[in-house]
C-alpha positions in Angstrom: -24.5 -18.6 3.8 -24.9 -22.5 3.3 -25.8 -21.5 -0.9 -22.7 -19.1 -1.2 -20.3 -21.8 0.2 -21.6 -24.2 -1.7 -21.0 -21.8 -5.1 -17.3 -21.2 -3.4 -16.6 -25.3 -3.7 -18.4 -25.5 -6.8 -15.9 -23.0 -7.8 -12.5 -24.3 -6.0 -11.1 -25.3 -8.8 -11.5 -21.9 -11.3 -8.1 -20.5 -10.8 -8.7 -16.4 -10.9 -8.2 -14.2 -13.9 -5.3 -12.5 -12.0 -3.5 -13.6 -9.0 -0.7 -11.2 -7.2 1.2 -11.8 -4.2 3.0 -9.2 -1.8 7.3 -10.4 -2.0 9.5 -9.1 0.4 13.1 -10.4 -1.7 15.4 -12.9 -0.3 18.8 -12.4 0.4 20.2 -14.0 -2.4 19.6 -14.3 -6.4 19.0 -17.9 -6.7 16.4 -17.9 -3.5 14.7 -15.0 -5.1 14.2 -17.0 -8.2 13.2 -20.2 -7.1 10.3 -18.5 -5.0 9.4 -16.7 -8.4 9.8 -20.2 -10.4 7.7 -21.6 -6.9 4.8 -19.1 -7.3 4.5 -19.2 -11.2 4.1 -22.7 -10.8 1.3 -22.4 -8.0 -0.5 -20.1 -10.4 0.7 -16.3 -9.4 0.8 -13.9 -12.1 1.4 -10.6 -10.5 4.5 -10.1 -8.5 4.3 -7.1 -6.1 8.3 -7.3 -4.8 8.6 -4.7 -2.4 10.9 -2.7 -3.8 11.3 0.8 -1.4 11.1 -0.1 2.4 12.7 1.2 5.2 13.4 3.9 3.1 15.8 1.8 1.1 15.5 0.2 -2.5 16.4 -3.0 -4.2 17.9 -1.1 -6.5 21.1 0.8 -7.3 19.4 4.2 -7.0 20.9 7.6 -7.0 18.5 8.8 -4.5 18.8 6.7 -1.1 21.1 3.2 -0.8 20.3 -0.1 -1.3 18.1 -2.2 1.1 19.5 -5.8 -0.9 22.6 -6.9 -1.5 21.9 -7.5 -5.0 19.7 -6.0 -8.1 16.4 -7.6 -7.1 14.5 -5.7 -9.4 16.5 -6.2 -11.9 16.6 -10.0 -11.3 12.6 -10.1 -10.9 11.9 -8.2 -14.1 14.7 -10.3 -16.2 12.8 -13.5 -14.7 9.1 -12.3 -15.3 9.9 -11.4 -18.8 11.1 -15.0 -19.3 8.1 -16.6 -17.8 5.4 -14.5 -18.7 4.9 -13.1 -14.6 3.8 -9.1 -14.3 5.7 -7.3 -11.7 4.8 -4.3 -9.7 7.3 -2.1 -7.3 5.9 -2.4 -4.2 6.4 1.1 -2.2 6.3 1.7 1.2 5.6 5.5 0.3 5.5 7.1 4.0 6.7 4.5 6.3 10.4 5.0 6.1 11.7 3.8 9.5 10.9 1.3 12.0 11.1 1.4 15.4 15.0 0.9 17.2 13.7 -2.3 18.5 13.9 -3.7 15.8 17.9 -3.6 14.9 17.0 -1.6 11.5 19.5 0.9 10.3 17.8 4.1 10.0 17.7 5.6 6.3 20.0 8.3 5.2 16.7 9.9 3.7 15.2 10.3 7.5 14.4 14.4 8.4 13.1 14.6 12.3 11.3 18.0 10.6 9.6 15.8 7.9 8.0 13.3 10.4 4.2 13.4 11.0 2.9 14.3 14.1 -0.2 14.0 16.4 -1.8 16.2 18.5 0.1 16.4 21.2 3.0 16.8 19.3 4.4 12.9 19.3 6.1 11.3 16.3 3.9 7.5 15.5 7.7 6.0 16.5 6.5 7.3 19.9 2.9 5.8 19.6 3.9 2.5 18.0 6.5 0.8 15.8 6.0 2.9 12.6 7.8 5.6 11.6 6.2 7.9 9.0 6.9 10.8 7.3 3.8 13.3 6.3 2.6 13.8 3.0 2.0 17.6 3.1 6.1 17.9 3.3 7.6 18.7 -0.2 10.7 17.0 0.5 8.6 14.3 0.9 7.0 14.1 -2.0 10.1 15.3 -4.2 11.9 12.1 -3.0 9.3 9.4 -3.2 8.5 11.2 -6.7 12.4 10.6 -7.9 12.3 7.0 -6.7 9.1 6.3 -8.7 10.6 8.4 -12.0 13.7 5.8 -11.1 11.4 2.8 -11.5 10.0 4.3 -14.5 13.1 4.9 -16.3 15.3 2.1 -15.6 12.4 -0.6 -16.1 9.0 0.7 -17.9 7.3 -2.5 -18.3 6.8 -2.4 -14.2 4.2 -1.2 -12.4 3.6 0.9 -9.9 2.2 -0.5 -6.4 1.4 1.9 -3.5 1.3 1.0 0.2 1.6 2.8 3.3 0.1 5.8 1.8 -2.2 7.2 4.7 -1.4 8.6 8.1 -0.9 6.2 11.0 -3.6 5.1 13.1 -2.3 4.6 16.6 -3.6 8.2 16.6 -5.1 11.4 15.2 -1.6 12.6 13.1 -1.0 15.2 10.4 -0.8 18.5 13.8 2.9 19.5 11.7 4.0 22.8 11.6 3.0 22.8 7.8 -0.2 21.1 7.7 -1.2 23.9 11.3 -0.1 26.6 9.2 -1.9 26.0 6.1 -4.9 25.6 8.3 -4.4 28.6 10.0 -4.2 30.6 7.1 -7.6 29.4 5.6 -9.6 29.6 9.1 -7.7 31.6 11.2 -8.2 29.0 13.6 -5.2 26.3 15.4 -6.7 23.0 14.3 -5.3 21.8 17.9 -8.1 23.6 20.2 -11.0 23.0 17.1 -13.9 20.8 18.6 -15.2 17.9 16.4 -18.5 17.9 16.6 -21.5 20.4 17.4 -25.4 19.6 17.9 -25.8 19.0 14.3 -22.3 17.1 13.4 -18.9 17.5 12.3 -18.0 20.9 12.6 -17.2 23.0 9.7 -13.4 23.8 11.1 -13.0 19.8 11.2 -14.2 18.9 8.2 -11.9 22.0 7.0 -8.8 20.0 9.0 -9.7 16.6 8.0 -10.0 17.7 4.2 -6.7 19.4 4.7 -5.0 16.3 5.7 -7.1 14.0 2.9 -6.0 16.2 0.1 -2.4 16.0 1.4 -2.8 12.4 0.6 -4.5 12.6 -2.6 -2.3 15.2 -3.9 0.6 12.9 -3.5 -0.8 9.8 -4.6 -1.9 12.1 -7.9 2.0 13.4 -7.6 3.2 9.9 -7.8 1.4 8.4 -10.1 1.9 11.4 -12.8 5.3 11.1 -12.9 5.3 7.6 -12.9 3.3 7.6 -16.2 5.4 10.9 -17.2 8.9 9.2 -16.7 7.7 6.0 -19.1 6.5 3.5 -16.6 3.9 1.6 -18.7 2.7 -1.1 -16.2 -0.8 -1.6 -13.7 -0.8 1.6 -10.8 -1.9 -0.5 -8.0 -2.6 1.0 -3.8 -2.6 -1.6 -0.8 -5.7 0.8 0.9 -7.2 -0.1 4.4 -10.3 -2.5 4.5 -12.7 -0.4 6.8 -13.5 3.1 6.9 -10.5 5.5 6.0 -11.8 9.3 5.7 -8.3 10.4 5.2 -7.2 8.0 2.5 -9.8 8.5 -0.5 -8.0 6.0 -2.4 -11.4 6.4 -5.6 -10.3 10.3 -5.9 -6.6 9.1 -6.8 -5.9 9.8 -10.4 -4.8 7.2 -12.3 -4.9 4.6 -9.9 -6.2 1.2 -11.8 -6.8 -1.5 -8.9 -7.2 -1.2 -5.4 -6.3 -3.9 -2.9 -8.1 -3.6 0.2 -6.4 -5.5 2.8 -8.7 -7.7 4.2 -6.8 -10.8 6.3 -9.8 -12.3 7.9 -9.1 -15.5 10.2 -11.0 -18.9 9.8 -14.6 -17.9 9.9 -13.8 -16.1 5.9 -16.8 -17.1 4.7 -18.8 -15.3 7.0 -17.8 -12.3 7.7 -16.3 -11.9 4.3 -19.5 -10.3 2.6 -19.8 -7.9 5.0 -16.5 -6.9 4.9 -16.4 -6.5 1.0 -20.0 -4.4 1.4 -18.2 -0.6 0.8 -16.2 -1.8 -2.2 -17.0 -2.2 -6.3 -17.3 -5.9 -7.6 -15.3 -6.5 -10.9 -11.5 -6.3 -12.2 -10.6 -3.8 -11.0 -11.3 -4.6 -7.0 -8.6 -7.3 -5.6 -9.3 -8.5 -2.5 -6.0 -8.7 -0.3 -5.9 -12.0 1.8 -3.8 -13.7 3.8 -2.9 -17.4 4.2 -1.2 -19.4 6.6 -1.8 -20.7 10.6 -5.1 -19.7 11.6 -6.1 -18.8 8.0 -8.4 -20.2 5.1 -6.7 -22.1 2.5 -6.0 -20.0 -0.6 -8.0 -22.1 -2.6 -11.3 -21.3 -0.5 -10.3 -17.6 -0.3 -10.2 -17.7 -4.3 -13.1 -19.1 -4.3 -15.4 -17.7 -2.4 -13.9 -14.4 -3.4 -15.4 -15.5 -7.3 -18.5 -16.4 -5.7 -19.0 -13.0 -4.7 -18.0 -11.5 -7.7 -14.2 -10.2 -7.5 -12.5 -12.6 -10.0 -8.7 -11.1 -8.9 -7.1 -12.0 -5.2 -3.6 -10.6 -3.8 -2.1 -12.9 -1.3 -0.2 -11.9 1.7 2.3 -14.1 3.4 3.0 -16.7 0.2 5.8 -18.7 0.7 6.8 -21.7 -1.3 
């Protein structure tokens, strides 16, 4: 461990091929650019602005209303084509609505019938503060697929930039009228009574239910990204995935998907639990770690560089500010 920090000094001052940060817009124009000027300036040069969250855009769109106050795509793009920045749409794809608590106006785009559901039949608003919609829904996927064709159309030097497509975790989701049916029909079975495991393993009716629910996932990311490409978009298909073990989000089956950004935010002992962590994914390009900076955090600088000492050239940053 003592030889791999030493390479991460050694490297501290290599700035990485590519550099992205995660950018929630500010409320006005002039704020948004500054922070754009800000992180062009400290090296950035991938912009993921989240651009679709609680189920609103930052964009005039003929699909849902508008989350800003102003065109915050279309002041990103006009700003990154002036000083050479890349810029992603950041979705949210199936967290559309946070929890009351939290003062957020629910989206006009919000179907009770569209929500996923656990086991037992609760929403994840009921299990935590997330609320999300299922993917095996084909309302679902026939909005999030205009949105993207949107993005596409109005700016097709963009990217595309994926998060929030799994189910929750608080609990064991995807039991929806839909998904039981489905399941039903191929087993004959409810997948609410099937046991897990046998003597020998998984048993074949749960790896039937969980393959169910992965390809509900897969099929939409595939969905997505098609028509993103069919509709003209002509910039990087990005995913935010999980950093452990995910059975039901097989993020290396998705079609068209170019980098993956495992979300690793890893507190001040990085540089040791880091190699472990980055043990089930590829090294090279197309592998960006996703770290985050700030209180309790490495510096971005050792992140970066420890990151190129173990072979992933390209970092996304979480919680950036200038």
């Amino acid at each position: 461990m003592r030889i791999l920090l030493t390479l991460a000094l050694a490297c501290a001052s290599l700035a990485p091929a590519k550099m992205a940060f995660w950018l929630r817009p500010p409320t006005t124009p002039t704020e948004l650019e500054r922070t754009l000027a800000a992180a062009k300036a400290a090296g950035f040069t991938d912009v993921l602005l989240e651009g679709f969250y609680h189920g609103r855009t930052v964009w005039p769109s003929e699909v849902t209303s508008m989350k800003t106050s102003y065109d915050a795509l279309e002041v990103t793009m006009k700003f990154a084509s002036r000083e050479g920045l890349n810029v992603s749409v950041w979705f949210e794809t199936l967290y559309w609505r946070p929890a009351e608590k939290f003062g957020v106006p629910v989206t006009p785009l919000w179907r009770d019938e569209w929500a996923t559901l656990s086991k037992e039949g609760w929403t994840s608003l009921q299990h935590g503060n997330l609320g999300f919609v299922d993917p095996a829904e084909s309302g679902v996927g026939e909005v999030l697929e205009r949105l993207v064709r949107e993005v596409a159309t109005r700016h097709p030097g963009a990217g595309l930039h994926l998060d929030y497509l799994r189910y929750p975790r608080e609990s064991d989701f995807g039991y929806t009228p839909t998904q039981l049916q489905e399941f039903q029909r191929r087993t004959g079975r409810d997948a609410r009574t099937i046991a897990q495991q046998n003597g020998d393993g998984p048993t074949p009716e749960w790896e039937t239910w969980m393959a169910l629910r992965r390809d509900a996932v897969t099929n939409l990311a595939n969905r997505l990204i098609g028509a993103f490409r069919d509709a003209g978009g002509q910039g990087l298909v990005s995913a935010a995935v999980y950093g452990g073990q995910d059975p039901l989000q097989d993020w290396r089956s998705w079609r068209g998907l170019q980098v993956a950004m495992p979300m690793l935010y890893l507190p001040t002992n990085f540089a040791s639990f880091l190699p472990f962590a980055l043990l089930p994914f590829p090294k090279g390009e197309q592998l960006w770690p996703g770290v985050q900076i700030g209180p309790n955090y490495p510096s971005l600088a050792q992140q970066q560089a420890t990151l190129r000492a173990l072979g992933y050239p390209n970092i996304a940053v979480f919680d950036w500010r200038p």
